[in-house]
C-alpha positions as CSV (number, residue, x, y, z in Angstrom):
1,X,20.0,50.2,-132.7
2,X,22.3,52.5,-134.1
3,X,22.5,56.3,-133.9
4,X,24.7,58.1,-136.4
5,X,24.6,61.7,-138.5
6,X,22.8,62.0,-141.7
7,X,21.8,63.7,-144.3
8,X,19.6,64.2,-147.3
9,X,20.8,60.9,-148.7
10,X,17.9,59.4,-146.5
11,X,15.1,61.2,-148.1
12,X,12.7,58.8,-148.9
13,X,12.7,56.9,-145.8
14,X,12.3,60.6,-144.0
15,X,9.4,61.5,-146.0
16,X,8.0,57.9,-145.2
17,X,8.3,58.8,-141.4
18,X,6.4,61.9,-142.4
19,X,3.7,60.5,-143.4
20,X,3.4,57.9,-141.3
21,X,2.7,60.7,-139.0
22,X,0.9,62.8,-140.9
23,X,3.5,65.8,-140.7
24,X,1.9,66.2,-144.3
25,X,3.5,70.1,-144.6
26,X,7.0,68.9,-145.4
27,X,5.8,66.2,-148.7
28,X,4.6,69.3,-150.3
29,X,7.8,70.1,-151.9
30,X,11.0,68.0,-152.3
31,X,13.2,71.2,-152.8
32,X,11.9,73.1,-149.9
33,X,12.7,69.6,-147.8
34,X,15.7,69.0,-149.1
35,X,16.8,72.4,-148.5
36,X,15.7,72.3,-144.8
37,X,17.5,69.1,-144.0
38,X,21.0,70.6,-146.1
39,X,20.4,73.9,-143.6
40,X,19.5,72.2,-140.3
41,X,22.8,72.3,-138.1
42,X,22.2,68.5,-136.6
43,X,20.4,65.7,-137.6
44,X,20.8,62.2,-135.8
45,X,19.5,59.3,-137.2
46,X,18.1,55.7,-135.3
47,X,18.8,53.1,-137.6
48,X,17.5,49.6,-137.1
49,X,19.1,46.8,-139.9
50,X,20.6,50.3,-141.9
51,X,17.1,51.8,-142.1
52,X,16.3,54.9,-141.1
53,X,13.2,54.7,-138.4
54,X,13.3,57.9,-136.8
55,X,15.5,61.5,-136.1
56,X,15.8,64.5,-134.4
57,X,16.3,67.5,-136.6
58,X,18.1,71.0,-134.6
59,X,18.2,74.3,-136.2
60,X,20.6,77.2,-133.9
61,X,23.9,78.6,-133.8
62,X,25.5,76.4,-131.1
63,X,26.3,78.9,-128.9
64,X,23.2,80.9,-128.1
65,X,20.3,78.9,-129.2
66,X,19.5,75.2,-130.3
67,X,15.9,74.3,-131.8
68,X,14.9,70.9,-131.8
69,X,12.5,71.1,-135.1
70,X,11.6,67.4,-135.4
71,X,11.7,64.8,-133.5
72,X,9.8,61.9,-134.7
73,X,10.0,58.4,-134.8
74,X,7.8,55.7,-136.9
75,X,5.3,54.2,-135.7
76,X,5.9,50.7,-135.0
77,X,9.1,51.6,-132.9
78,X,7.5,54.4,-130.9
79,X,7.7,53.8,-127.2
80,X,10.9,51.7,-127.1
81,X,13.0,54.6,-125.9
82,X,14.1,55.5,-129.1
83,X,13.1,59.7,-129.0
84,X,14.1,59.6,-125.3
85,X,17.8,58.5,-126.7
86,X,17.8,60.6,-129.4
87,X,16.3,63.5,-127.4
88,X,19.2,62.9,-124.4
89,X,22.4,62.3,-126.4
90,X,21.4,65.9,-128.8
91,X,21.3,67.3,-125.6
92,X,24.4,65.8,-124.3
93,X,25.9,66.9,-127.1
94,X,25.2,70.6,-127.1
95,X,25.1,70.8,-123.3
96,X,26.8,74.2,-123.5
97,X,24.2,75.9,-125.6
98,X,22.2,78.6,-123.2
99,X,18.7,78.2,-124.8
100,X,18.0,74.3,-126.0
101,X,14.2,74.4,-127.0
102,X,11.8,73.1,-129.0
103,X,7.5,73.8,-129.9
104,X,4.8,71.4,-129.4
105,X,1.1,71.0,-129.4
106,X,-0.9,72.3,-126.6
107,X,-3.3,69.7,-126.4
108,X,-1.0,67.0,-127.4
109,X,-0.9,65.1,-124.2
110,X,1.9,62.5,-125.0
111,X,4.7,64.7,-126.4
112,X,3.8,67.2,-123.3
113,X,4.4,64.3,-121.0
114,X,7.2,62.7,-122.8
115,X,9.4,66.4,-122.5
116,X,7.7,67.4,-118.7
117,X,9.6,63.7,-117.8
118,X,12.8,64.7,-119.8
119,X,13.0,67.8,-116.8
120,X,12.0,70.4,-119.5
121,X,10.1,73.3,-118.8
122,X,6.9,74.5,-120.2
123,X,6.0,77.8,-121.6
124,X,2.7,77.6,-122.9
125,X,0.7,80.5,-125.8
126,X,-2.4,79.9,-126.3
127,X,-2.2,76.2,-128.5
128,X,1.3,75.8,-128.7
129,X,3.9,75.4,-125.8
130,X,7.3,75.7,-125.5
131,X,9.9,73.5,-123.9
132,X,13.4,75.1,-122.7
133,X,16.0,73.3,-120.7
């Protein structure tokens, strides 16, 4: 596997990972995606064979704040440790910020255990929670 930066070059195999997911809100439109990726601050890349199978996305200032926006890997190479790498070396990497969070579902009972094992903490609003380390 190899883990490396990249950008909106990749655009195709991130909207297939979208919808492989059913994140269906960011196929609506190309130039709102393609904005979003050309603004995010990070975005690190698993690539198996040079193909993109899954990312983390951060928004922030790297100081203050870091948002982890997506994290998301396909679906035949979920649960081979492929978020949890991706997860630890963006936090590795911005170890110094003072808020690293990110937003999940409620009542999405995977992703809450996957981030609770990770040693995050939970803040939880009515159907969303939060995640700070």
């Amino acid at each position: 596997m190899d883990y490396r930066n990249f950008g909106i070059e990749e655009i195709e195999d991130i909207k297939r990972i979208y919808a492989d997911e059913s994140w269906l809100a960011y196929l609506r439109d190309d130039e709102k995606l393609t904005n979003a990726f050309n603004n995010s601050l990070y975005i690190l890349g698993a690539f198996e064979e040079g193909k993109l199978i899954g990312f983390i996305r951060c928004v922030g200032d790297t100081e203050h704040v870091m948002v982890v926006q997506d994290l998301i890997v396909d679906k035949k190479h979920q649960r081979m440790g492929i978020g949890s790498e991706l997860l630890d070396r963006t936090i590795k990497e911005y170890h110094h910020v003072r808020l690293f969070m990110l937003l999940t579902d409620a009542n999405d009972e995977r992703d809450n255990l996957f981030y609770q094992a990770k040693g995050m903490k939970a803040v939880i609003h009515k159907n969303m929670v939060a995640y700070m380390r």
